[in-house]
ZADO-1210 file (C-alpha; in nm, 4 decimals, padded with zeros to 6 digits):
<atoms>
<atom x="-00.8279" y="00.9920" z="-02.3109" code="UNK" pos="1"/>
<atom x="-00.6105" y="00.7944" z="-02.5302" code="UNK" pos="2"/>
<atom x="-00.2204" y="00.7793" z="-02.6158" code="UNK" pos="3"/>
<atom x="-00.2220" y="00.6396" z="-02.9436" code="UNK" pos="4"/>
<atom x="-00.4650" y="00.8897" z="-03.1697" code="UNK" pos="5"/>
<atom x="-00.3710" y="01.2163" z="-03.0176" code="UNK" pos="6"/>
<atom x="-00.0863" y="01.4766" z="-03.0359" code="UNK" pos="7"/>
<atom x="00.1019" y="01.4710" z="-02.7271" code="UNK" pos="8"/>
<atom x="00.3254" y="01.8601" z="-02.6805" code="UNK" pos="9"/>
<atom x="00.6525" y="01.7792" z="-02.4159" code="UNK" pos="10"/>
<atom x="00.7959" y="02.0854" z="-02.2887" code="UNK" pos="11"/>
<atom x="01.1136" y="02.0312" z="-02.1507" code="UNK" pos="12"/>
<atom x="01.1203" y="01.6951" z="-02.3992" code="UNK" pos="13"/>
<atom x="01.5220" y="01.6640" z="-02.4135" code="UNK" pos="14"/>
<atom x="01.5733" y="01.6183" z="-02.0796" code="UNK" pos="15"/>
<atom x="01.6378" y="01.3353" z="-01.8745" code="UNK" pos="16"/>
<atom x="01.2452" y="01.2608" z="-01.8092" code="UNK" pos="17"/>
<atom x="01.1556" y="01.4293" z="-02.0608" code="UNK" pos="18"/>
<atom x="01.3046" y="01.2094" z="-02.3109" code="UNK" pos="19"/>
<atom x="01.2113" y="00.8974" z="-02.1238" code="UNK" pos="20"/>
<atom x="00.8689" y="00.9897" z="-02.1607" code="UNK" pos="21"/>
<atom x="00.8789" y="01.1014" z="-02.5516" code="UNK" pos="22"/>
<atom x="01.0482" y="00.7051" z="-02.5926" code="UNK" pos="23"/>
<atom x="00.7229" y="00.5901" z="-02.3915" code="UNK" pos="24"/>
<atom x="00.4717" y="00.8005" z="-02.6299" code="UNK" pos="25"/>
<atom x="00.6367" y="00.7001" z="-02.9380" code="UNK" pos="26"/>
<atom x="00.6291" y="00.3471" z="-02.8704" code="UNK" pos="27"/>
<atom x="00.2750" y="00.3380" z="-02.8454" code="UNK" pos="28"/>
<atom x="00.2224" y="00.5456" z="-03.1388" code="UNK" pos="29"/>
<atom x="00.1552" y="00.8952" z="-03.0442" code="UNK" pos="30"/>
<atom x="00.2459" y="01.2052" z="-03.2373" code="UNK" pos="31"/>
<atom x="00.5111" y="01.3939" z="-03.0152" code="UNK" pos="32"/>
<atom x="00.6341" y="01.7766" z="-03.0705" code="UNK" pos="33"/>
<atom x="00.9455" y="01.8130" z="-02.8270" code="UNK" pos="34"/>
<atom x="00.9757" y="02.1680" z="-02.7151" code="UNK" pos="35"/>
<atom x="01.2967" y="02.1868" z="-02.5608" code="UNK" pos="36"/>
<atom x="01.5473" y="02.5231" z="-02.5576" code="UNK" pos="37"/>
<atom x="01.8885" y="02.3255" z="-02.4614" code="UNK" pos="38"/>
<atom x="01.9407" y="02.5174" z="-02.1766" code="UNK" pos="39"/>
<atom x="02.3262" y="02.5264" z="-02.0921" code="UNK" pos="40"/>
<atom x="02.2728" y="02.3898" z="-01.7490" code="UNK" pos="41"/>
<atom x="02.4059" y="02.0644" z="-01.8387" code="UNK" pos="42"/>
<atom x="02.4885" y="01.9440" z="-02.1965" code="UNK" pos="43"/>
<atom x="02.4763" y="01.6200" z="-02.3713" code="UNK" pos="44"/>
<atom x="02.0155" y="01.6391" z="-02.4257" code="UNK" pos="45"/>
<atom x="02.0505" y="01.6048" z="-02.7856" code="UNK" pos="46"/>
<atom x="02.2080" y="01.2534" z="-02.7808" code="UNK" pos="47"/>
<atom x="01.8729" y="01.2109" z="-02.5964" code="UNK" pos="48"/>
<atom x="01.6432" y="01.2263" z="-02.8738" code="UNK" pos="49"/>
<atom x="01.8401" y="01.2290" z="-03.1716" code="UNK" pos="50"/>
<atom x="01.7521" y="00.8139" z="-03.2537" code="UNK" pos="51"/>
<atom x="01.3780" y="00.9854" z="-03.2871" code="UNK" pos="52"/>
<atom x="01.5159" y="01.2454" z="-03.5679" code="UNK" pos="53"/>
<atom x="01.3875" y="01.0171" z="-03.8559" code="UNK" pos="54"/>
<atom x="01.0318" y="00.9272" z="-03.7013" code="UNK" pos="55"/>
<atom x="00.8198" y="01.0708" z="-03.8862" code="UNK" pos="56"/>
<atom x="00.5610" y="01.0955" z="-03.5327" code="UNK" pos="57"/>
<atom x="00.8748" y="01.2993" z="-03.3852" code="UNK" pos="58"/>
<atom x="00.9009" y="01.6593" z="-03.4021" code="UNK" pos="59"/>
<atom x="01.1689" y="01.8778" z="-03.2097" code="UNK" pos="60"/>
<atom x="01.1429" y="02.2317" z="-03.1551" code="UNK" pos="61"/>
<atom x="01.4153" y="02.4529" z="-02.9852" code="UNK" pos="62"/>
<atom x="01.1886" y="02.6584" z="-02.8176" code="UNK" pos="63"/>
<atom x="01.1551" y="02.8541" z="-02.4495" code="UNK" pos="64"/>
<atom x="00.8361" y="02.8516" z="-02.2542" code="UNK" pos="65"/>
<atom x="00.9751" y="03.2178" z="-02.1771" code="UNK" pos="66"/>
<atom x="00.8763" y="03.2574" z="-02.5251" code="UNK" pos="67"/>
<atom x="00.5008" y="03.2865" z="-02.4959" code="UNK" pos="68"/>
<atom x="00.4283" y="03.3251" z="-02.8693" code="UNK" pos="69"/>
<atom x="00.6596" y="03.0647" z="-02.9831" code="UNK" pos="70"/>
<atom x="00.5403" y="02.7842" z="-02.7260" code="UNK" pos="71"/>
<atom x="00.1501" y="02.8874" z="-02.7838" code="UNK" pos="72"/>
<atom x="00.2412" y="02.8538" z="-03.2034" code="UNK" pos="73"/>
<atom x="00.4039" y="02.5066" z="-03.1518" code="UNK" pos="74"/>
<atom x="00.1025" y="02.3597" z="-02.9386" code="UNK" pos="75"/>
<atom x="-00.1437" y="02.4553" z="-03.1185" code="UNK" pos="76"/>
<atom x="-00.3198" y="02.1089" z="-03.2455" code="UNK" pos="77"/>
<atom x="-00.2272" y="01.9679" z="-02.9279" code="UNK" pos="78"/>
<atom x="-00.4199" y="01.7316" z="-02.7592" code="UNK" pos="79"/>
<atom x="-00.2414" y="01.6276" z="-02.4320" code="UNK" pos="80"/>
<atom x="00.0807" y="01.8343" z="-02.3112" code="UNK" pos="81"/>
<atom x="00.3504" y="01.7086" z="-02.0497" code="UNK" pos="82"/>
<atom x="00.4981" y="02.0260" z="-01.8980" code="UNK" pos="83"/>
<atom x="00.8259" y="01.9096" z="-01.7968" code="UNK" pos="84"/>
<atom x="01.0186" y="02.2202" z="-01.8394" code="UNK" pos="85"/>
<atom x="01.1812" y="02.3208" z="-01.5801" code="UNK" pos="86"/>
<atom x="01.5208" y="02.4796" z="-01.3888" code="UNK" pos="87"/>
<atom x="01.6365" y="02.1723" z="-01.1846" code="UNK" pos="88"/>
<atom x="01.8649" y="02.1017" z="-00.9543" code="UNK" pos="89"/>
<atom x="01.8179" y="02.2523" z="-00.5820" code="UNK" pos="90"/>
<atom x="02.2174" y="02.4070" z="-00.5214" code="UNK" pos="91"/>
<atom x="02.2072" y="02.5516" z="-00.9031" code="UNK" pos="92"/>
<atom x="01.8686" y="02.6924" z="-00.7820" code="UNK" pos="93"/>
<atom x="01.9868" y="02.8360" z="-00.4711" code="UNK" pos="94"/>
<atom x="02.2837" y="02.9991" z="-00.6603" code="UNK" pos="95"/>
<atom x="02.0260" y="03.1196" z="-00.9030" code="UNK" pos="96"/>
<atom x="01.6926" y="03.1974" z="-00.7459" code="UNK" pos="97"/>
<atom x="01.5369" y="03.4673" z="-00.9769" code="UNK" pos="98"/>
<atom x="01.6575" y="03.2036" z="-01.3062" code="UNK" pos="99"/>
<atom x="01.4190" y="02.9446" z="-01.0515" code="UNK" pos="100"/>
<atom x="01.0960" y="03.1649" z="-01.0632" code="UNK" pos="101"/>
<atom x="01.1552" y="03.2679" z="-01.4123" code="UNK" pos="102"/>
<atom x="01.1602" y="02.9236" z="-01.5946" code="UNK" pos="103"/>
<atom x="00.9297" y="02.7211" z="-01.3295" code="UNK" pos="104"/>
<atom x="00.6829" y="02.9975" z="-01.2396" code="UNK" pos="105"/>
<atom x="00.6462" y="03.2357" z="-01.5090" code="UNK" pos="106"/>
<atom x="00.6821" y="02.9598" z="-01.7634" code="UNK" pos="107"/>
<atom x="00.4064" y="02.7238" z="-01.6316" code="UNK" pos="108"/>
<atom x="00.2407" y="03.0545" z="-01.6935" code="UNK" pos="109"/>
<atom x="00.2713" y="03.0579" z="-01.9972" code="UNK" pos="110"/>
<atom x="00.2210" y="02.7405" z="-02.0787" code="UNK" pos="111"/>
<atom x="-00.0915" y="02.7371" z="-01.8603" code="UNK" pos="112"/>
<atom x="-00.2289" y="02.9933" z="-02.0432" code="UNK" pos="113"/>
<atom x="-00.1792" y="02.8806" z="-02.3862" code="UNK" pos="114"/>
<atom x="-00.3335" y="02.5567" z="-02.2860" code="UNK" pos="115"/>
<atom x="-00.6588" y="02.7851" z="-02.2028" code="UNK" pos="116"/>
<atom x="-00.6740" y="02.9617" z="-02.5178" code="UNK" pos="117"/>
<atom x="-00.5879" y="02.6759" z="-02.7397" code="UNK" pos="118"/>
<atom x="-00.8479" y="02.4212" z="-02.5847" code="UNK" pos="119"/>
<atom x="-00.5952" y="02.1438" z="-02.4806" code="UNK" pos="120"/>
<atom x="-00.7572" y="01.8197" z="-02.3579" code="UNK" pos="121"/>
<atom x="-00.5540" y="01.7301" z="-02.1171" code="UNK" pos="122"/>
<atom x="-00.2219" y="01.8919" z="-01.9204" code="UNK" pos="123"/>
<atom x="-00.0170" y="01.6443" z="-01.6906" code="UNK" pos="124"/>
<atom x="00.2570" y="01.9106" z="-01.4992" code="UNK" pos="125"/>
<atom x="00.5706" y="01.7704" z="-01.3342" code="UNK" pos="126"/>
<atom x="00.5738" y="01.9244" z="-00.9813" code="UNK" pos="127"/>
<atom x="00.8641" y="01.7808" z="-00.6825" code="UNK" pos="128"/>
<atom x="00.8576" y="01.6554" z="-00.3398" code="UNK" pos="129"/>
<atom x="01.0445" y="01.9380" z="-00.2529" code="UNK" pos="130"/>
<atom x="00.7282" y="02.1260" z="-00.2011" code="UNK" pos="131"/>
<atom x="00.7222" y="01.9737" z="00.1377" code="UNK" pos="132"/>
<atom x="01.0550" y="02.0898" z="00.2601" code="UNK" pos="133"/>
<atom x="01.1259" y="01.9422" z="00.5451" code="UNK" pos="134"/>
<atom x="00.8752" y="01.6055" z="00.7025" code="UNK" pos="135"/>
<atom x="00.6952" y="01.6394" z="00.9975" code="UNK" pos="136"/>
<atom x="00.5933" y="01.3032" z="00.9299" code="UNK" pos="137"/>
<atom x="00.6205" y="01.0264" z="00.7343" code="UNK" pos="138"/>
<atom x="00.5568" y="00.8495" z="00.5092" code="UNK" pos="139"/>
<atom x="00.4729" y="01.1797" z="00.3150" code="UNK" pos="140"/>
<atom x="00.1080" y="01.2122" z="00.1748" code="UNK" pos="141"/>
<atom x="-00.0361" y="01.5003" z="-00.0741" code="UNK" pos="142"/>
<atom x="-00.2087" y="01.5870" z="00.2744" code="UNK" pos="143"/>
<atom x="00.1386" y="01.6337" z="00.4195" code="UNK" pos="144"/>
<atom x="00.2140" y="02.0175" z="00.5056" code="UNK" pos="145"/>
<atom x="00.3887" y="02.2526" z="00.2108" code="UNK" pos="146"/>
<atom x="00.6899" y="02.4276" z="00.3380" code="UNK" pos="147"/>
<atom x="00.9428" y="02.4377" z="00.0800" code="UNK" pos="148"/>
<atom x="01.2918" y="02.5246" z="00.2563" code="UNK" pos="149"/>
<atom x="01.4779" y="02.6715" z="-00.1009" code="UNK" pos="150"/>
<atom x="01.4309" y="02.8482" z="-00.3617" code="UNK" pos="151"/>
<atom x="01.3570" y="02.5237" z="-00.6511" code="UNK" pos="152"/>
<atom x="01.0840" y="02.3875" z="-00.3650" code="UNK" pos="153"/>
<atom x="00.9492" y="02.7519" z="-00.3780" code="UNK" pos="154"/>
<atom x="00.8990" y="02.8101" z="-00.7632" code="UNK" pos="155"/>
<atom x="00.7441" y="02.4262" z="-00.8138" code="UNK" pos="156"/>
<atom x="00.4982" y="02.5454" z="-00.5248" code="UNK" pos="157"/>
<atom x="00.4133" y="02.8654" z="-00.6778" code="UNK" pos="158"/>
<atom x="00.3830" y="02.6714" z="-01.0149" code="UNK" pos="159"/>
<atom x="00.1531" y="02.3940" z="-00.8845" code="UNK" pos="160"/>
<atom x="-00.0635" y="02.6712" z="-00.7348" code="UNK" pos="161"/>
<atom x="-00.1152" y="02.8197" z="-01.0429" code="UNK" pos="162"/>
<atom x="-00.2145" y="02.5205" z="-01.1949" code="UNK" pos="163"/>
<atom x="-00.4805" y="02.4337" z="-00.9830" code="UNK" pos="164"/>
<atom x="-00.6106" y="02.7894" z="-01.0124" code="UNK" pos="165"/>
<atom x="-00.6491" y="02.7605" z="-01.3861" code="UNK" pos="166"/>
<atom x="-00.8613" y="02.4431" z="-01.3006" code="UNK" pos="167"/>
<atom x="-01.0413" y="02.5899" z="-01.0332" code="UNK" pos="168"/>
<atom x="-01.0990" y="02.9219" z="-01.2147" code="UNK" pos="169"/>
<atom x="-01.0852" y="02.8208" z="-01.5968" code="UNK" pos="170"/>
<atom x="-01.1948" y="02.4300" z="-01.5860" code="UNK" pos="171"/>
<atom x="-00.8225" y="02.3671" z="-01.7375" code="UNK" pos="172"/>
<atom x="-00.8155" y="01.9559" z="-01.7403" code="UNK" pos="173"/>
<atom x="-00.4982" y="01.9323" z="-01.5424" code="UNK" pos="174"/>
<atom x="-00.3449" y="01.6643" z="-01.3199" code="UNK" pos="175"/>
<atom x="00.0141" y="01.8035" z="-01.1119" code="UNK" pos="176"/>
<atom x="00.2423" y="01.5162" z="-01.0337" code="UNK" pos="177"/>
<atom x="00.5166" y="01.5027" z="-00.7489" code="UNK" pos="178"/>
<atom x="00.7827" y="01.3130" z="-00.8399" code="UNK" pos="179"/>
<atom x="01.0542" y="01.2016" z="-00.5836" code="UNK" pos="180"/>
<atom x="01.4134" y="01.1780" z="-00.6202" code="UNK" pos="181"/>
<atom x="01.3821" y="01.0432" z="-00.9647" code="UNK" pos="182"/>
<atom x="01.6726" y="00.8353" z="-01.1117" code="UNK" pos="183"/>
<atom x="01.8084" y="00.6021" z="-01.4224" code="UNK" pos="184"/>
<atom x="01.9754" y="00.6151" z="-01.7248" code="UNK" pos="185"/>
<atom x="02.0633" y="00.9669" z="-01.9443" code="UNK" pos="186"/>
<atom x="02.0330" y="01.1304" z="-01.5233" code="UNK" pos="187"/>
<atom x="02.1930" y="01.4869" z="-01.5087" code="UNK" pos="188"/>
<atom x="02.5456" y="01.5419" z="-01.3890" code="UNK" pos="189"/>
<atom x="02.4226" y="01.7433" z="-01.0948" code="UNK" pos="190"/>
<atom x="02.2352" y="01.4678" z="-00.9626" code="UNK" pos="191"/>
<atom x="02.3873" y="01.2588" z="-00.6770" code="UNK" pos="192"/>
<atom x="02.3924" y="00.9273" z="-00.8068" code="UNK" pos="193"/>
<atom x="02.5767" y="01.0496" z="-01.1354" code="UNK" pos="194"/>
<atom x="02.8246" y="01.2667" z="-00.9354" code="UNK" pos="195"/>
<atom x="02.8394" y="01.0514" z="-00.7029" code="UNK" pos="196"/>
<atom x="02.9354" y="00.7670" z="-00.9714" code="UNK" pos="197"/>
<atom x="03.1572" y="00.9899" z="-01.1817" code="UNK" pos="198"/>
<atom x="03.3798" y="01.0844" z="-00.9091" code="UNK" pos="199"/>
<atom x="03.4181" y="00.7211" z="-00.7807" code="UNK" pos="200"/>
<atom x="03.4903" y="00.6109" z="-01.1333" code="UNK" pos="201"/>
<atom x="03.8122" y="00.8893" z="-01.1738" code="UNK" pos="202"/>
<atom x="03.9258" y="00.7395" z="-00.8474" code="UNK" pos="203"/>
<atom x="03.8089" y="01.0346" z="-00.6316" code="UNK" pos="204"/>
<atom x="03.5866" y="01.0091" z="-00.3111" code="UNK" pos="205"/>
<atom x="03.2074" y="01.0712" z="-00.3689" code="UNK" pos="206"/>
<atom x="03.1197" y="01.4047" z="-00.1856" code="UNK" pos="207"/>
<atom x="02.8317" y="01.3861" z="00.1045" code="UNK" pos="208"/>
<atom x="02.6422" y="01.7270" z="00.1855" code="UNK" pos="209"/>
<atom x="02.6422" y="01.6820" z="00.5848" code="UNK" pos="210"/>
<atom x="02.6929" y="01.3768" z="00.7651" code="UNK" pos="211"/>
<atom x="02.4966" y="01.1077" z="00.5790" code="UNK" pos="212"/>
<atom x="02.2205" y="01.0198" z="00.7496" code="UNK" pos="213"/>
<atom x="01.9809" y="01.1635" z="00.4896" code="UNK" pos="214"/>
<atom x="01.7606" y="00.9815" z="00.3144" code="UNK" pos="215"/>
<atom x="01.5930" y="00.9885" z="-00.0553" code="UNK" pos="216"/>
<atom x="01.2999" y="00.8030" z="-00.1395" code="UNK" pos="217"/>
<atom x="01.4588" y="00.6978" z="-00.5015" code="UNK" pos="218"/>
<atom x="01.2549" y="00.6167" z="-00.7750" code="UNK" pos="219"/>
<atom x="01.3562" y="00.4822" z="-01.0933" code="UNK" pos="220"/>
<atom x="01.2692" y="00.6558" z="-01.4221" code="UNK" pos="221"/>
<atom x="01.0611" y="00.3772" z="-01.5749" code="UNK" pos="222"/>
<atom x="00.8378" y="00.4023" z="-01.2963" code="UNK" pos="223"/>
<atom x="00.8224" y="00.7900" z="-01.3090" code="UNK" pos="224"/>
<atom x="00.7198" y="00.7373" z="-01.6996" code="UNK" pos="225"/>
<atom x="00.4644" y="00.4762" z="-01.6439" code="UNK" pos="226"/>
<atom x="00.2809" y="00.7138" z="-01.3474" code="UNK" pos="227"/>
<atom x="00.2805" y="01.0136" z="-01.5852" code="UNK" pos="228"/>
<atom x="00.0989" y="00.8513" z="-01.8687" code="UNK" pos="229"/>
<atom x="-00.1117" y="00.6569" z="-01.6585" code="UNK" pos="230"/>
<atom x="-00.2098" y="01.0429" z="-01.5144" code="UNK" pos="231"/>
<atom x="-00.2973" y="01.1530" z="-01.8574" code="UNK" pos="232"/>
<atom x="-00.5048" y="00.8307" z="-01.9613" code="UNK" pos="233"/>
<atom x="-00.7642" y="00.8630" z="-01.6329" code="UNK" pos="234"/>
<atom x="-01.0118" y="01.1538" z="-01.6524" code="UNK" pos="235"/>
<atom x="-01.0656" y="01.1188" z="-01.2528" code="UNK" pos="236"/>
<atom x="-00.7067" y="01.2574" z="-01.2309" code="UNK" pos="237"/>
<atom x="-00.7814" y="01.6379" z="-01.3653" code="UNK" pos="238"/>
<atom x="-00.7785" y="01.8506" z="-01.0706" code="UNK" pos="239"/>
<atom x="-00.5431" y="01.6262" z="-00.8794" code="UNK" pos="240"/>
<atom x="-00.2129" y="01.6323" z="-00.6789" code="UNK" pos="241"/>
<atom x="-00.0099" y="01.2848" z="-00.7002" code="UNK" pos="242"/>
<atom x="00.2673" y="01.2012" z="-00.5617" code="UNK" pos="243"/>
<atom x="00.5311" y="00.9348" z="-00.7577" code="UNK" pos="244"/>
<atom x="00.7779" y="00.7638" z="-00.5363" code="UNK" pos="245"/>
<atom x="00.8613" y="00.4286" z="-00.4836" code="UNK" pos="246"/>
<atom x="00.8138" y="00.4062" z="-00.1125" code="UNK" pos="247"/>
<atom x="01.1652" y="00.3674" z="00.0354" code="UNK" pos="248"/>
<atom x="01.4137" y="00.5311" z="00.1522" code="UNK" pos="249"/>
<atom x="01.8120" y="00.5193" z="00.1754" code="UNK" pos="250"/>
<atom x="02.0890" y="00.7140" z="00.3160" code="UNK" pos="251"/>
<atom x="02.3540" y="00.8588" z="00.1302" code="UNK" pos="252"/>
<atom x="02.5885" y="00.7027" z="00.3194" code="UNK" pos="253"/>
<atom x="02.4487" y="00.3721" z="00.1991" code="UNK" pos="254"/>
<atom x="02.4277" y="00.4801" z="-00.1691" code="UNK" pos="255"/>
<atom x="02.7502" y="00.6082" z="-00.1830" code="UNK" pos="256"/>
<atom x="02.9198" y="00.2777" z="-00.0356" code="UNK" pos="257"/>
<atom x="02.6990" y="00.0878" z="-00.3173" code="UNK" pos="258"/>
<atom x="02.8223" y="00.2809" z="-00.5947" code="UNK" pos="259"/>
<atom x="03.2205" y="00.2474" z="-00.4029" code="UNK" pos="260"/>
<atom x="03.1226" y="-00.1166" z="-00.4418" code="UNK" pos="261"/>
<atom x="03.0486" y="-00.1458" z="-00.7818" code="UNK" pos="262"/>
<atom x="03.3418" y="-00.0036" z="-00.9181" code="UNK" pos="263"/>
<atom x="03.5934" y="-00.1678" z="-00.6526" code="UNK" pos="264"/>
<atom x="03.7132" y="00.1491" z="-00.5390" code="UNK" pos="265"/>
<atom x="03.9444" y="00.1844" z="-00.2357" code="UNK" pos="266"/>
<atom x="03.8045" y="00.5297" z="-00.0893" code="UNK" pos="267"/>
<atom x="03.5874" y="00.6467" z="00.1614" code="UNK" pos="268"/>
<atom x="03.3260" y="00.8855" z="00.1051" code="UNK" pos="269"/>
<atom x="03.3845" y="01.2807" z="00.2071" code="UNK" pos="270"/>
<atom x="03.1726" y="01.5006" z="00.3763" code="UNK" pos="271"/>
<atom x="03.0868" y="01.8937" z="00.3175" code="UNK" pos="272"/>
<atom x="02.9313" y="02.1378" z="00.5018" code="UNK" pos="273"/>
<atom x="02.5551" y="02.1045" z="00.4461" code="UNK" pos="274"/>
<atom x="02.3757" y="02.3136" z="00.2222" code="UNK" pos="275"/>
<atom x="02.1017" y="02.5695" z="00.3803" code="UNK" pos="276"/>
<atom x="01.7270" y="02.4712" z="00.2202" code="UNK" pos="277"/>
<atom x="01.8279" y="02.1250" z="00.2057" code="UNK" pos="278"/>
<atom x="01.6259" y="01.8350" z="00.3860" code="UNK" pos="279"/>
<atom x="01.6490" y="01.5574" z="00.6044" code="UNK" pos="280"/>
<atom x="01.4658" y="01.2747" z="00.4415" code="UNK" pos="281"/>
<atom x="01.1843" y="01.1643" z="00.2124" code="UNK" pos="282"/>
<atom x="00.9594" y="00.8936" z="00.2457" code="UNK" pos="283"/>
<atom x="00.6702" y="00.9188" z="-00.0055" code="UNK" pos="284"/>
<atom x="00.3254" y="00.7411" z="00.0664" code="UNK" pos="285"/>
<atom x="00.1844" y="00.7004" z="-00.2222" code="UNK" pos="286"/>
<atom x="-00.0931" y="00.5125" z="-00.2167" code="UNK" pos="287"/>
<atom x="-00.3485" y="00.7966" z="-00.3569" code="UNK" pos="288"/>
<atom x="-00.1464" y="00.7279" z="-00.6982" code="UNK" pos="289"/>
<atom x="-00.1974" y="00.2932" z="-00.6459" code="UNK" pos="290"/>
<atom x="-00.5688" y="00.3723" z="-00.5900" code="UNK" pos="291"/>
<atom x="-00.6764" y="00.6642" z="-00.8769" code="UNK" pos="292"/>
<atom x="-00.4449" y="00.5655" z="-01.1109" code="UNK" pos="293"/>
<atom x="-00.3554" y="00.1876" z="-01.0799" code="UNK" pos="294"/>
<atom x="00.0244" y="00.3150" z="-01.0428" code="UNK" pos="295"/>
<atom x="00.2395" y="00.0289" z="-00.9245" code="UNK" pos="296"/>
<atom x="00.6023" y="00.0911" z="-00.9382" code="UNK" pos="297"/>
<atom x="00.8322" y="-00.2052" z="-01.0236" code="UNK" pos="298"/>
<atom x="01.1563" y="-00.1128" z="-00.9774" code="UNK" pos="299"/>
<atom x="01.4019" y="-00.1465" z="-00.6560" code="UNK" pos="300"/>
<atom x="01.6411" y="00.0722" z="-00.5653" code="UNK" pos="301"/>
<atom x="01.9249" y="-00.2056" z="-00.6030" code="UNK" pos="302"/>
<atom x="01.7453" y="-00.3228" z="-00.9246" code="UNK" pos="303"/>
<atom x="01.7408" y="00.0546" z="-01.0388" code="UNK" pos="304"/>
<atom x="02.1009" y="00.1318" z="-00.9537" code="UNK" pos="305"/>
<atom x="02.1966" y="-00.1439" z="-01.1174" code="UNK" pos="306"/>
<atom x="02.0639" y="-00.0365" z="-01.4522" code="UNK" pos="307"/>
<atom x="02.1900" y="00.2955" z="-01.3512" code="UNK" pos="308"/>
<atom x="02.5524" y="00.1920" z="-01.3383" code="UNK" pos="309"/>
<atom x="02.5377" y="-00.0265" z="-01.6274" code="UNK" pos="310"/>
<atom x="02.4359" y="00.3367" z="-01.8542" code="UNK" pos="311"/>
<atom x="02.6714" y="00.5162" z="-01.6863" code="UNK" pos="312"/>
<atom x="02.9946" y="00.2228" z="-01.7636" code="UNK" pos="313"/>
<atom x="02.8679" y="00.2014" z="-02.1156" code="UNK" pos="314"/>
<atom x="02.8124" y="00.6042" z="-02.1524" code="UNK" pos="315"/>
<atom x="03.1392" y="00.7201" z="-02.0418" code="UNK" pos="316"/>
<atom x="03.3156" y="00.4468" z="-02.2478" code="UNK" pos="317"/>
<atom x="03.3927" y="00.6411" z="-02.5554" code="UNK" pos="318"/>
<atom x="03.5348" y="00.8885" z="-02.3247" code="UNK" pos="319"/>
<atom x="03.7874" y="00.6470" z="-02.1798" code="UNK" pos="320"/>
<atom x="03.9237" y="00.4918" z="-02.5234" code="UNK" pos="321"/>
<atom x="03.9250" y="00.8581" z="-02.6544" code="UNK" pos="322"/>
<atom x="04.1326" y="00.9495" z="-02.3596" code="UNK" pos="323"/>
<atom x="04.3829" y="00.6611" z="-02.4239" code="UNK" pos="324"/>
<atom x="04.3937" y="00.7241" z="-02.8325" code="UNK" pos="325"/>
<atom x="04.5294" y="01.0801" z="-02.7319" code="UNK" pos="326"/>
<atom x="04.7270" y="00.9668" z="-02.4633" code="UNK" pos="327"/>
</atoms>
């Protein structure tokens, strides 16, 4: 399979990966449809791909992948689709569980099946680490057991089940990628890094769910993007489960005091009650995705946070010098 001479379909193509990726396919000259419906949860995705709106390679679509007829329409042509679509964010999911199985279950249905009837080449589907719930040991392989602990682990489980069934029963050329605690520039609000970063920058304390000693196995967007093509480009990857992280972990007690750091706050970090379904710690071993698909990621989580913080001082700039023109 090849980038460059085919038609690459990204549901879910606005959003933080999302858009990362559609950069990434442009760049090396694919044809990209975007098939994104702006979902309320957070706002801001057009600034994402609005420098593609006079590509000529770029198409956007304001779509739903509730919308069976209207996603199967847009493929068709298609010759590799990213199904990033999805309802993030584990609290928002716990607040909203039946909004969960909707978009992530029944809508990798639907884009399952009109991958079957339309012949697509290839299907690379974003799946979580939260499918594991919480480790019984680490580091975490694909091997490790699946026992999602809320509602957003749940529905990527149920969707990644469905996806292998469609290979299994209906040869569908598809690869399911876990990605862990993914990170960088253009990151949702919800996030922790971005909320954590926001709140330190207005001078408030960042907010820890329990007492800190969890751990995330962050990994930095670039390296997320680079996994996910490299999963579409290898043939040996259809009927496989990968996981993407970088392979270390840190608490939040240590992110939050690096992110205290960098903007020379004086305040200490507060704790909340924690939140049923979440999870102590991730580790991920991935060494399945360094063997099968030559994935090798290259960015550090102080190298990564870095970049992070440097987006996030020059995003939230024009808010500042808006704030003082009214002021």
């Amino acid at each position: 399979m090849e980038i460059s001479s085919n038609r690459a379909f990204v549901t879910g193509g606005a959003g933080f990966i999302g858009s990362h990726l559609v950069d990434s396919l442009l760049r090396q000259g694919c044809e990209v449809t975007v098939f994104d419906n702006f979902d309320n949860f957070y706002q801001g995705k057009e600034a994402n791909v609005a420098p593609h709106a006079t590509n000529p390679k770029f198409h956007l679509v304001r779509g739903s992948v509730l919308d069976y007829e209207g996603l199967s329409n847009n493929m068709r042509g298609a010759a590799i689709v990213f199904h990033l679509a999805a309802q993030a964010g584990v609290r928002y999911c716990l607040d909203n569980p039946r909004k969960a199985h909707e978009v992530n279950v029944t809508g990798t249905m639907n884009v399952l099946e009109a991958c079957r009837k339309l012949n697509v080449q290839k299907i690379v589907a974003a799946s979580s680490s939260s499918v594991y719930g919480n480790p019984v040991k680490v580091p975490i392989s694909e091997l490790h057991p699946l026992n999602p602990t809320n509602p957003y682990g749940a529905s990527k489980l149920a969707a990644e089940k469905y996806c292998m069934s469609y290979h299994t029963s209906y040869g569908l050329p598809i690869t399911c990628l876990r990605y862990f605690s993914v990170y960088g520039p253009r990151g949702r609000p919800d996030q922790v890094l971005y909320s954590m970063a926001q709140r330190v920058s207005q001078g408030s304390p960042p907010e820890i769910f329990g007492d800190g000693s969890q751990s995330r196995d962050f990994t930095f967007i670039s390296d997320i993007v680079a996994g996910t093509v490299m999963a579409a480009l290898r043939d040996d990857s259809v009927g496989e489960v990968f996981n993407l992280g970088f392979g270390a972990e840190f608490s939040m007690l240590e992110v939050a005091q690096r992110i205290i750091e960098h903007f020379g706050a004086g305040v200490k970090p507060k704790h909340r009650q924690a939140y049923d379904g979440d999870f102590s710690r991730t580790l991920c071993d991935n060494r399945k995705a360094r063997n099968m698909l030559g994935w090798n990621p290259q960015v550090s989580f102080q190298r990564g946070l870095e970049l992070f913080l440097k987006w996030y001082d020059v995003s939230r700039a024009p808010l500042i010098e808006g704030r003082r023109a009214s002021s």
